[in-house]
ZAMAR-126642 format. One record per residue (C-alpha): residue number from 1; chain; x, y, z. Coordinates in nm, 3 decimals, always signed. Each point is the difference from the previous one (the first is absolute). Example, Ala and Ser with C-alpha at 12.3 -4.5 7.8 and 13.67 -1.06 7.14 Angstrom:
! ZAMAR-126642
SITE pos unit       x       y       z
SITE   1    A  +1.230  -0.450  +0.780
SITE   2    A  +0.137  +0.344  -0.066
END
This chain:
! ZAMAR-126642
SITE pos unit       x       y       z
SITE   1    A  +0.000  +0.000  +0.000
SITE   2    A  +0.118  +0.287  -0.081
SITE   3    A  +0.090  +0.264  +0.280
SITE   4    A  -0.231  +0.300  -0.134
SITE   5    A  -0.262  -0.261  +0.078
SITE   6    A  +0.072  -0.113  +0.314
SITE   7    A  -0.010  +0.388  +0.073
SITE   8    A  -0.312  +0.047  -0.062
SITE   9    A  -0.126  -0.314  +0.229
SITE  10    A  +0.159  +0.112  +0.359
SITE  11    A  -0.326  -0.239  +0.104
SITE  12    A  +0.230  -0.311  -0.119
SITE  13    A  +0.268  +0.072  +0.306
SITE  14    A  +0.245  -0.237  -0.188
SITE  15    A  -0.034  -0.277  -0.238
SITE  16    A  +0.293  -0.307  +0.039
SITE  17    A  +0.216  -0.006  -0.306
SITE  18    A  +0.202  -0.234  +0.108
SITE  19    A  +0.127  -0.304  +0.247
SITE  20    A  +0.161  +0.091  +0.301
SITE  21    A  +0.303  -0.190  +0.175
SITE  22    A  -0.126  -0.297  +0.100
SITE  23    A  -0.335  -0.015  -0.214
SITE  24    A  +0.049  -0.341  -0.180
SITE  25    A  -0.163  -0.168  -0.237
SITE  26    A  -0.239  -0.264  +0.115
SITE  27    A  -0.088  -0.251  -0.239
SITE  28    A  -0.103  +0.109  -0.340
SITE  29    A  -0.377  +0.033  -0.068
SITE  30    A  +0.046  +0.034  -0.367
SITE  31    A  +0.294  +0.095  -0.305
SITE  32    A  +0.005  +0.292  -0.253
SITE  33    A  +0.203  -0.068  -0.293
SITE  34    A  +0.301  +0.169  +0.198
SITE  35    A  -0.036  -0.076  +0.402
SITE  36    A  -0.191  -0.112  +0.287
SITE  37    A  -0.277  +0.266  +0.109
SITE  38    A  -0.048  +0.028  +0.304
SITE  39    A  -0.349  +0.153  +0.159
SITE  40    A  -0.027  +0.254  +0.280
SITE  41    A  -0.117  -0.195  +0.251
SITE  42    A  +0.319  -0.168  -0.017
SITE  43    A  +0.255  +0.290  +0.055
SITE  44    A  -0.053  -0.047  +0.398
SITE  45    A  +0.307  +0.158  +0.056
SITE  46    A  -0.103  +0.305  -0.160
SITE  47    A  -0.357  +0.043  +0.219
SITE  48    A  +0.019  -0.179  +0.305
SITE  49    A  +0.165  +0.287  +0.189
SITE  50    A  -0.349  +0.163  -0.114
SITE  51    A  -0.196  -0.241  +0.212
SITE  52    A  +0.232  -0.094  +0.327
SITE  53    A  -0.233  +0.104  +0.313
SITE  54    A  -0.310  +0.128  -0.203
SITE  55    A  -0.328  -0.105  -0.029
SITE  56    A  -0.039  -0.182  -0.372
SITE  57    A  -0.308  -0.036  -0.203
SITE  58    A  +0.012  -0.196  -0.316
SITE  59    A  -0.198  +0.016  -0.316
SITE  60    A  +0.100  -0.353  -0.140
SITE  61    A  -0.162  -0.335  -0.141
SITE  62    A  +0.161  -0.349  -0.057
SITE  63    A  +0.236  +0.194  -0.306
SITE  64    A  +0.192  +0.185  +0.321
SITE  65    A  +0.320  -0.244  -0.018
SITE  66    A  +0.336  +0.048  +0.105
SITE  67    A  +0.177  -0.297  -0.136
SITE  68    A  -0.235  -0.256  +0.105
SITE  69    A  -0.145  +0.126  +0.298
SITE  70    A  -0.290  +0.254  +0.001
SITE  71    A  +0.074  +0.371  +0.102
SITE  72    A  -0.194  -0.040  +0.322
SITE  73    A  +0.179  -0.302  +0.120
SITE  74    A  +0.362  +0.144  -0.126
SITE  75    A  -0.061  +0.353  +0.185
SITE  76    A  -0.082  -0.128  +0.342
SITE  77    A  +0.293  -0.288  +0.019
SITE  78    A  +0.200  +0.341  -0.006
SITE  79    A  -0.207  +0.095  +0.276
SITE  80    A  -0.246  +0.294  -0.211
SITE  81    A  -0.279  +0.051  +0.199
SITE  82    A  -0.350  -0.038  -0.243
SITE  83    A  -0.287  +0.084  +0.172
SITE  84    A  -0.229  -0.039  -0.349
SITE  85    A  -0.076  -0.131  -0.288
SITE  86    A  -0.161  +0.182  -0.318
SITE  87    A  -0.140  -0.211  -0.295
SITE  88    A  -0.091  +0.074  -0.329
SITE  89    A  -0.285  -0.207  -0.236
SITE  90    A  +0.071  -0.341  +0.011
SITE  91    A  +0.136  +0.000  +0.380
SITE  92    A  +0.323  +0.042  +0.172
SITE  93    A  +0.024  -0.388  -0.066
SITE  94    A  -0.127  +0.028  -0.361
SITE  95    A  -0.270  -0.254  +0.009
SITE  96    A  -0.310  +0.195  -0.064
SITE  97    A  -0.151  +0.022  -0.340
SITE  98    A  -0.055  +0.336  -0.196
SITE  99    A  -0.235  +0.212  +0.158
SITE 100    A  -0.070  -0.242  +0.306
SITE 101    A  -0.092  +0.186  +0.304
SITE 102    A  +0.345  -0.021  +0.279
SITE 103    A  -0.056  +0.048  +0.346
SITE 104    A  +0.211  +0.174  +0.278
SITE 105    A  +0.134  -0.324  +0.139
SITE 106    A  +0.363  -0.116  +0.228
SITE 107    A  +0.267  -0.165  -0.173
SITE 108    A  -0.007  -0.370  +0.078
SITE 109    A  +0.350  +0.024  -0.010
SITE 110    A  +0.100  +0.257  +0.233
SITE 111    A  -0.270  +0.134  +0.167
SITE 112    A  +0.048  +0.332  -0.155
SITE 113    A  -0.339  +0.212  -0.082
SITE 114    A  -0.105  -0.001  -0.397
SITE 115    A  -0.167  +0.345  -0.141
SITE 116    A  -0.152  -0.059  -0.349
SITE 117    A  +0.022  +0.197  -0.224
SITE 118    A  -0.252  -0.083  -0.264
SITE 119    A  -0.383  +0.040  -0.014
SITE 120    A  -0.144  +0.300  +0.163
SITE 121    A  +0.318  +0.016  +0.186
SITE 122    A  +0.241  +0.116  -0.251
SITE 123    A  +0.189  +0.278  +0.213
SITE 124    A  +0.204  -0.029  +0.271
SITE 125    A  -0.206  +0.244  +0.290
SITE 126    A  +0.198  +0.216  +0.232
SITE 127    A  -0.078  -0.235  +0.256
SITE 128    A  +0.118  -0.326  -0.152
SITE 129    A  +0.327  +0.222  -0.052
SITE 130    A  +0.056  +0.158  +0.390
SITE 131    A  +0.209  -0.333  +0.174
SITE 132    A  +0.226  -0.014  -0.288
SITE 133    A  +0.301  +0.214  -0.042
SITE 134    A  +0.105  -0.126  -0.391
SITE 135    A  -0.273  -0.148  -0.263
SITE 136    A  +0.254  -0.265  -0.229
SITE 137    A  -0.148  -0.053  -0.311
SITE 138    A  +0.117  -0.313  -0.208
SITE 139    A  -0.209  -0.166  -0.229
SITE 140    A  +0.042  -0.197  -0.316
SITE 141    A  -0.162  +0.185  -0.279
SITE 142    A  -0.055  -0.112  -0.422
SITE 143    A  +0.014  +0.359  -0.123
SITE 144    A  -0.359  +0.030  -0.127
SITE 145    A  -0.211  +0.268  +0.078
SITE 146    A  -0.310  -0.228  +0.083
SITE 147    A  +0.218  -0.173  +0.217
SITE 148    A  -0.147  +0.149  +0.325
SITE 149    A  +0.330  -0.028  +0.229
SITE 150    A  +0.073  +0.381  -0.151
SITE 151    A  -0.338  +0.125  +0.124
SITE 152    A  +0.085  -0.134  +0.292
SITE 153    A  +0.352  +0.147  +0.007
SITE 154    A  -0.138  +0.365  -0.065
SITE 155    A  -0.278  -0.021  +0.290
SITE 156    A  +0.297  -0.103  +0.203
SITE 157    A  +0.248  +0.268  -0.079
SITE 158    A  -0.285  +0.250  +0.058
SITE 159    A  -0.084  -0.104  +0.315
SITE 160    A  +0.393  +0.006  +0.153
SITE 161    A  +0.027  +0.354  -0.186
SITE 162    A  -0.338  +0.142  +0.171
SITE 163    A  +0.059  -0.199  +0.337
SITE 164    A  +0.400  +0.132  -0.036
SITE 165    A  +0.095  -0.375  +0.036
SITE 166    A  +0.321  -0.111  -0.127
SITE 167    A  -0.060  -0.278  -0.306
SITE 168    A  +0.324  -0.205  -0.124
SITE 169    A  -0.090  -0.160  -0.305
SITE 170    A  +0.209  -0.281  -0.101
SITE 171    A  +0.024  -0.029  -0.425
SITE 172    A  -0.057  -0.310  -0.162
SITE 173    A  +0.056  -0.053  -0.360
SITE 174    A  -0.274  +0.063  -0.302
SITE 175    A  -0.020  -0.344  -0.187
SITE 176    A  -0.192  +0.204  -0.294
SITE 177    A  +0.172  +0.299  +0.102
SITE 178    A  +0.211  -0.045  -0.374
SITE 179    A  -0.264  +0.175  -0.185
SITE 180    A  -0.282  +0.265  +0.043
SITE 181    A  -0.332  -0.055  -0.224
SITE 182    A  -0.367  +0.067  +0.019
SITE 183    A  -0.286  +0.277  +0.029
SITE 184    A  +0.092  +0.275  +0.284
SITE 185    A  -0.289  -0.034  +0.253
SITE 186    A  -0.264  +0.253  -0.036
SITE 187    A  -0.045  +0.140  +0.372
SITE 188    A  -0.413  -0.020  -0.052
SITE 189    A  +0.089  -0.365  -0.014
SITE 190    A  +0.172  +0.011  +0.316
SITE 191    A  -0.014  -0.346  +0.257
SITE 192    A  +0.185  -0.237  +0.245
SITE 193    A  +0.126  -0.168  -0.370
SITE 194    A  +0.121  +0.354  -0.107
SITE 195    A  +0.026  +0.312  +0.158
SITE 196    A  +0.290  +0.193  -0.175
SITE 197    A  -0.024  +0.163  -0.389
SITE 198    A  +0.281  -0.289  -0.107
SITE 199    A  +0.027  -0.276  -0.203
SITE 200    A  -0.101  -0.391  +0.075
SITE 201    A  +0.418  -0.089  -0.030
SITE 202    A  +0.096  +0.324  +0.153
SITE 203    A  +0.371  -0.128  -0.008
SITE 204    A  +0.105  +0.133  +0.410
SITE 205    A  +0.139  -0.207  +0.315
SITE 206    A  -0.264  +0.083  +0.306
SITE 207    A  +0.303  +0.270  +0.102
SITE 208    A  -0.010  +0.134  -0.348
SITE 209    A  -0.399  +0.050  +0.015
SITE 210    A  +0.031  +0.141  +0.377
SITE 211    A  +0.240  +0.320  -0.138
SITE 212    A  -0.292  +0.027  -0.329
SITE 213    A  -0.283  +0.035  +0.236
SITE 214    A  +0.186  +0.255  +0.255
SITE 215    A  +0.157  +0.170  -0.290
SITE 216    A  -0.309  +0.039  -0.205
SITE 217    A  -0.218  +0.106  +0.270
SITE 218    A  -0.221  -0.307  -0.025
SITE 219    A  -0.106  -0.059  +0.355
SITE 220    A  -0.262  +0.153  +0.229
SITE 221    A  +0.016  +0.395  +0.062
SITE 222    A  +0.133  -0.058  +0.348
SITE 223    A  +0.293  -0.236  -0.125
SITE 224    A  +0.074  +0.239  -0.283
SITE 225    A  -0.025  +0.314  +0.207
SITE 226    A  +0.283  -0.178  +0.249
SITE 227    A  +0.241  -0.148  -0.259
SITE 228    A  -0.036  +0.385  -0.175
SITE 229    A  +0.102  +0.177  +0.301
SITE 230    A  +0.313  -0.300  +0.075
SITE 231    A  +0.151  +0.102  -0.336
SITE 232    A  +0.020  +0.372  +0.102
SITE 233    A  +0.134  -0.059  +0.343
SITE 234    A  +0.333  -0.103  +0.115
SITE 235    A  -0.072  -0.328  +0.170
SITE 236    A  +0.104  -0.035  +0.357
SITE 237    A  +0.026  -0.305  +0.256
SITE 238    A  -0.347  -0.001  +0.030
SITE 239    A  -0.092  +0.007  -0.358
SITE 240    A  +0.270  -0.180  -0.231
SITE 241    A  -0.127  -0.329  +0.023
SITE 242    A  -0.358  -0.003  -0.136
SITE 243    A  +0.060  -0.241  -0.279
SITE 244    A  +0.317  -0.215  -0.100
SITE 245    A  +0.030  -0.261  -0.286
SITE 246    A  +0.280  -0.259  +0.063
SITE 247    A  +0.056  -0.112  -0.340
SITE 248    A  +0.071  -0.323  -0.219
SITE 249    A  +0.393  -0.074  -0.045
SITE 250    A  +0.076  -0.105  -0.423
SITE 251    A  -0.368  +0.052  -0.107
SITE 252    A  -0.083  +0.192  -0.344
SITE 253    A  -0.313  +0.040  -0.191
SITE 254    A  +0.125  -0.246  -0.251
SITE 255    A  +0.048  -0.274  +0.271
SITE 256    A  -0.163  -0.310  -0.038
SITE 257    A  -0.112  -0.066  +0.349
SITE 258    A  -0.121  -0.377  +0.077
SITE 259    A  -0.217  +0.065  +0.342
SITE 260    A  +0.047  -0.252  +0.278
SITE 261    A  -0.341  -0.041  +0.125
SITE 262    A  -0.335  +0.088  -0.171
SITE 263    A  -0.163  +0.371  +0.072
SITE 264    A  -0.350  -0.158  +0.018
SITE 265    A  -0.200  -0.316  -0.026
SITE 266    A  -0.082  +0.016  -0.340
SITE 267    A  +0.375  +0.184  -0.153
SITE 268    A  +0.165  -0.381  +0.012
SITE 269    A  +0.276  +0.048  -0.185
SITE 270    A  +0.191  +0.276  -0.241
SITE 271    A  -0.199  -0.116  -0.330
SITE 272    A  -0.316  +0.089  +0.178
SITE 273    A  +0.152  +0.354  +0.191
SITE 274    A  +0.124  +0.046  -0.333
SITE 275    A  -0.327  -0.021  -0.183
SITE 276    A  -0.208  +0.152  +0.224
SITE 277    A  +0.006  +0.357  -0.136
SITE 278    A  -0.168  -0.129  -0.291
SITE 279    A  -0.181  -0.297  +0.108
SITE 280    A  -0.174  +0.206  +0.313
SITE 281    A  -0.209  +0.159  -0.204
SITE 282    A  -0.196  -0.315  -0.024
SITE 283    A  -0.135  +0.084  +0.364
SITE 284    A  -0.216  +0.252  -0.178
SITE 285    A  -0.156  -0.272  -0.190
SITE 286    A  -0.246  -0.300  +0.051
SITE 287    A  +0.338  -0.211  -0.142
SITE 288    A  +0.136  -0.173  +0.278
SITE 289    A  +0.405  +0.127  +0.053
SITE 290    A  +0.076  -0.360  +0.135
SITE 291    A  -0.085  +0.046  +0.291
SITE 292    A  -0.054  -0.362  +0.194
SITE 293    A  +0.252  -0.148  -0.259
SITE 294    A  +0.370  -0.068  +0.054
SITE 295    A  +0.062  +0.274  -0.268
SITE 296    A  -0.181  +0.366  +0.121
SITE 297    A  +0.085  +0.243  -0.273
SITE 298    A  +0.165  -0.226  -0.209
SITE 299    A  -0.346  -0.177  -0.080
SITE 300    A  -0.299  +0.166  -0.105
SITE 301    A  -0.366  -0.069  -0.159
SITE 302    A  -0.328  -0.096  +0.041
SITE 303    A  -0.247  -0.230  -0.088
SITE 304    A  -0.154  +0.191  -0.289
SITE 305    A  +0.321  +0.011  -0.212
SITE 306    A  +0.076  -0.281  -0.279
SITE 307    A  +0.025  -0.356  +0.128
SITE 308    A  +0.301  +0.014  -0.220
SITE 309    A  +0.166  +0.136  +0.231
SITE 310    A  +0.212  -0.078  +0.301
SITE 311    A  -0.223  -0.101  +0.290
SITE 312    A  +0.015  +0.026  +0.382
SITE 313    A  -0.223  -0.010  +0.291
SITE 314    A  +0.077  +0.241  +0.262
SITE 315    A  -0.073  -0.153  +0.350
SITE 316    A  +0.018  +0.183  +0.340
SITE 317    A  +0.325  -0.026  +0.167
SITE 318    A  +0.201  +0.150  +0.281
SITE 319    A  +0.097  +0.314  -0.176
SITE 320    A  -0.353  +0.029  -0.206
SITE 321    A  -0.268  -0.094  +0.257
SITE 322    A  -0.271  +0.211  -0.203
SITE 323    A  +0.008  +0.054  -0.445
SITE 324    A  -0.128  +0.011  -0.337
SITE 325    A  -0.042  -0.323  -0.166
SITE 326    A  +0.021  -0.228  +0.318
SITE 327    A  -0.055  -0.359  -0.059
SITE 328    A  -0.109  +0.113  -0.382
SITE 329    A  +0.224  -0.206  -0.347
SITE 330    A  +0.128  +0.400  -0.108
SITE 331    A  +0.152  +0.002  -0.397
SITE 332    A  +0.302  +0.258  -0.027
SITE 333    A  +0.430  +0.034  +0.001
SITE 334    A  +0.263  -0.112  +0.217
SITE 335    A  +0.286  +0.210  -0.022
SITE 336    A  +0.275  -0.256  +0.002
SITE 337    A  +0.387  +0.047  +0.044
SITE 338    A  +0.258  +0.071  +0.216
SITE 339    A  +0.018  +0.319  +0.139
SITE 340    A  +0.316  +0.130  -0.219
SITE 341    A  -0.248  -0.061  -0.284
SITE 342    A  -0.306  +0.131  +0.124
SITE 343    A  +0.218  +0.311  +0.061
SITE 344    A  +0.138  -0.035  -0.386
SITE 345    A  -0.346  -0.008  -0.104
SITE 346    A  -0.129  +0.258  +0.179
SITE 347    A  +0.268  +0.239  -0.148
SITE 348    A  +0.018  +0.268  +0.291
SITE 349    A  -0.415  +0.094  -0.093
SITE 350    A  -0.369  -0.082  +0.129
SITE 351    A  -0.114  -0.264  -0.246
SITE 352    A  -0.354  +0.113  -0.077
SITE 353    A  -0.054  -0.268  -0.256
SITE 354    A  -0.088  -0.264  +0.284
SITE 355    A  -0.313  +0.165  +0.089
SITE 356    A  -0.059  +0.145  -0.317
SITE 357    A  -0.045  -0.326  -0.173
SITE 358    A  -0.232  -0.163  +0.272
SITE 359    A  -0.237  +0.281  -0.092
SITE 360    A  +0.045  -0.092  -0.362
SITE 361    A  -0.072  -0.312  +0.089
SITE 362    A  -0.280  +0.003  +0.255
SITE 363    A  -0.317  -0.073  -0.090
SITE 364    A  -0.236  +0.271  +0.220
SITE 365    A  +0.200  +0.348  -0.048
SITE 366    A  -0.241  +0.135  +0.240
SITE 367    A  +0.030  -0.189  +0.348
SITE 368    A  +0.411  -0.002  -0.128
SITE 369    A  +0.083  +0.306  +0.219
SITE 370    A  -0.138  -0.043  +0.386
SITE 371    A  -0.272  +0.186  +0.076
SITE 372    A  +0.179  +0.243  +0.293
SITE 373    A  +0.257  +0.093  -0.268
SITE 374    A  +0.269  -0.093  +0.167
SITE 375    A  +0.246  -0.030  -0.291
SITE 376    A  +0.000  +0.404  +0.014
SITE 377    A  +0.090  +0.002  +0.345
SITE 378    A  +0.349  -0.238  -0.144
SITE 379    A  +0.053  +0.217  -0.293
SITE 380    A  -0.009  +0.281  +0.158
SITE 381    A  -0.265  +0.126  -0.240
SITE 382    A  -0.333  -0.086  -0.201
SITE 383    A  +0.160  +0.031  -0.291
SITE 384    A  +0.153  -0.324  -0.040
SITE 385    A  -0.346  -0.202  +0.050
SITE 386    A  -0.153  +0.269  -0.271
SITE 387    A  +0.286  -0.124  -0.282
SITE 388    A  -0.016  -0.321  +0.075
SITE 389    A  -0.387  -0.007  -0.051
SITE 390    A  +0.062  +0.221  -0.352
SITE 391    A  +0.235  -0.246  -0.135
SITE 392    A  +0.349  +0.220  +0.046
SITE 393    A  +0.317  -0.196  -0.060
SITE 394    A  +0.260  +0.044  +0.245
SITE 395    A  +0.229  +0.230  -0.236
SITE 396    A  -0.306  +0.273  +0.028
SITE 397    A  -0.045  -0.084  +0.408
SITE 398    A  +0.391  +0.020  +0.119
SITE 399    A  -0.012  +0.313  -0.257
SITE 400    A  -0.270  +0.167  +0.196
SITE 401    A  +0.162  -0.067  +0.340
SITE 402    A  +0.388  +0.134  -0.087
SITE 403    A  -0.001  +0.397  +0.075
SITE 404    A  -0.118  -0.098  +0.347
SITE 405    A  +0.309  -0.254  +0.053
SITE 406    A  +0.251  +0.201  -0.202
SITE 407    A  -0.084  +0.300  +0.235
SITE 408    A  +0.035  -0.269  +0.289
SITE 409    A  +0.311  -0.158  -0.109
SITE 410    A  +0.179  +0.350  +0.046
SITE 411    A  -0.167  +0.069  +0.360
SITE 412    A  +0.158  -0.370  +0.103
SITE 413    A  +0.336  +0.115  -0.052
SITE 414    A  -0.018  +0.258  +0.235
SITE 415    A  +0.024  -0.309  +0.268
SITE 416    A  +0.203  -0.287  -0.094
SITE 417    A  +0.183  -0.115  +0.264
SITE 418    A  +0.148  -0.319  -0.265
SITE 419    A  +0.208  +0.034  -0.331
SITE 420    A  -0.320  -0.045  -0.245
SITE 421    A  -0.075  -0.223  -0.293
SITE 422    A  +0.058  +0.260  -0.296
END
């Protein structure tokens, strides 16, 4: 980043560029072409002073590893005192299904106190934040804006900015953060699945996407009013540390990262987190996304479509308790291959042709779309349901969509944190 930038955020107290003596390298996660990256969470060296002889909080789900061990369980062999747990959709042990209802509940493990943060609860409320000293955040996100753990992240940074709570966010790696594609949201479109005017593959690290919100003034008035009047002050002892990114070691935007546990029941492997920018948009549809099958967002259909077709029958499982198509023979595609060539084929862009040919092919165009139009609320937009209907190809869509991403792709650069992929 370059120092004109960090300037202008005095809210970011300091962002870790590097190791320091003694921070090793645990064992590697994943490989670029060139090294071994190495998350945030794993750079102990570099944040544990942060923590000795406060009171932590920790916004974290089963993707919180250092090494093999889970954040939690790592922090307090050091001796970190955690006095609660915050978790996003899905859980803080990432068994829940999509939209299922969490509850406040105690860690079976260690007794400690669980705040969910999903449903009508989305916030963290001054008084879940008074015991607490530091808010951690580490999660495990895909890089796709209807990905909810970003939501989830801005509510949070909000709330330690309005409650003047410190918040250490620990960077993970983008697995689709090697491209940037798709419609800009509209903000009338605004939701948990999309909250910010970017694109689905918005192409930032969770640290990357904290210093775009704060710098573009894209969180509540009393957030914004507080991180405007940090970058005209001098910051003092009482003031520096409001929010501090410990980054990845020998990560770039070109890095193919291989994660080591998957973000949530139904992202089971890299062909699926890497086809889910494209294949998500089936959630707006009565298709089933494969759901219930051992293949979510790598298989898709319904049984409408030709019987000519490759056929599955979803079937409620641990990860997919409720869905379309349940129990049902669906007709539709498997999106087979590893995941270097699912990556090869995607080509660094949304595929639109996916859902674009299962309206071609489905046999009621009317009942195609679901009735609560949720396919605008994952475009961003109610345009994209609109050309699909009239028959656009995808030339004359991704043509309609590119002065809102080139006009992106130049606000992004402002906060890279990582060597990028052009």
């Amino acid at each position: 980043m370059q120092l004109s930038v960090m300037k202008r955020f005095i809210l970011f107290a300091s962002i870790a560029l590097s190791a320091l003596p003694g921070c090793s390298q645990t064992r590697p996660l994943a490989a670029s072409e060139h090294s071994q990256i190495q998350p945030g969470a794993e750079r102990m060296a570099v944040y544990l002073p942060l923590l000795k002889n406060k009171k932590i909080g920790i916004f974290a789900n089963q993707t919180s590893l250092v090494g093999n061990s889970h954040l939690v369980d790592t922090l307090r062999t050091y001796g970190i005192r955690i006095v609660k747990i915050f978790g996003p959709e899905h859980g803080f042990r990432g068994a829940a299904d999509a939209g299922e209802k969490v509850a406040n509940d105690l860690d079976a493990k260690t007794g400690i106190p669980i705040i969910s943060l999903y449903g009508n609860h989305k916030k963290p409320t001054a008084a879940d934040l008074a015991d607490i000293d530091i808010l951690v955040f580490d999660i495990q996100d895909v890089g796709v804006r209807f990905y909810t753990f970003i939501s989830s992240l801005e509510y949070v940074l909000e709330a330690c900015l309005e409650n003047h709570k410190p918040l250490l966010i620990l960077d993970r790696p983008n697995p689709n953060g090697f491209y940037v594609d798709g419609p800009v949201l509209d903000k009338k479109f605004q939701s948990f699945v999309g909250r910010q005017p970017i694109p689905i593959v918005y192409g930032l690290t969770m640290g990357e996407y904290a210093l775009m919100m704060a710098g573009e003034n894209w969180l509540s008035d009393k957030a914004n009013a507080i991180n405007a009047y940090n970058k005209t002050t001098t910051p003092t002892a009482d003031t520096a540390f409001h929010v501090q990114i410990i980054k990845c070691n020998n990560y770039t935007h070109s890095s193919k990262y291989i994660l080591p546990v998957m973000p949530s029941p139904n992202l089971k492997n890299m062909q699926s987190i890497y086809l889910y920018p494209s294949t998500c948009f089936f959630e707006g549809t009565v298709l089933s996304e494969g759901r219930g099958t051992d293949h979510p967002f790598q298989v898709f259909g319904h049984p409408s479509l030709p019987g000519n077709l490759y056929s599955f029958t979803p079937m409620p499982n641990a990860g997919a308790k409720n869905s379309k198509c349940f129990y049902q023979k669906c007709y539709g595609w498997f999106i087979d291959g590893s995941p270097e060539e699912i990556r090869k084929e995607l080509a660094g862009k949304i595929q639109l042709k996916y859902l674009l040919e299962a309206y071609k092919l489905f046999p009621g165009k009317d009942s195609f779309f679901l009735k609560n139009n949720f396919i605008n609320k994952l475009a961003g937009n109610d345009r994209l349901q609109q050309q699909v209907k009239d028959g656009k190809t995808e030339v004359e869509i991704r043509k309609s969509w590119q002065p809102e991403l080139d006009e992106y792709k130049m606000i992004r650069k402002k906060y890279l944190l990582y060597p990028d992929f052009e």
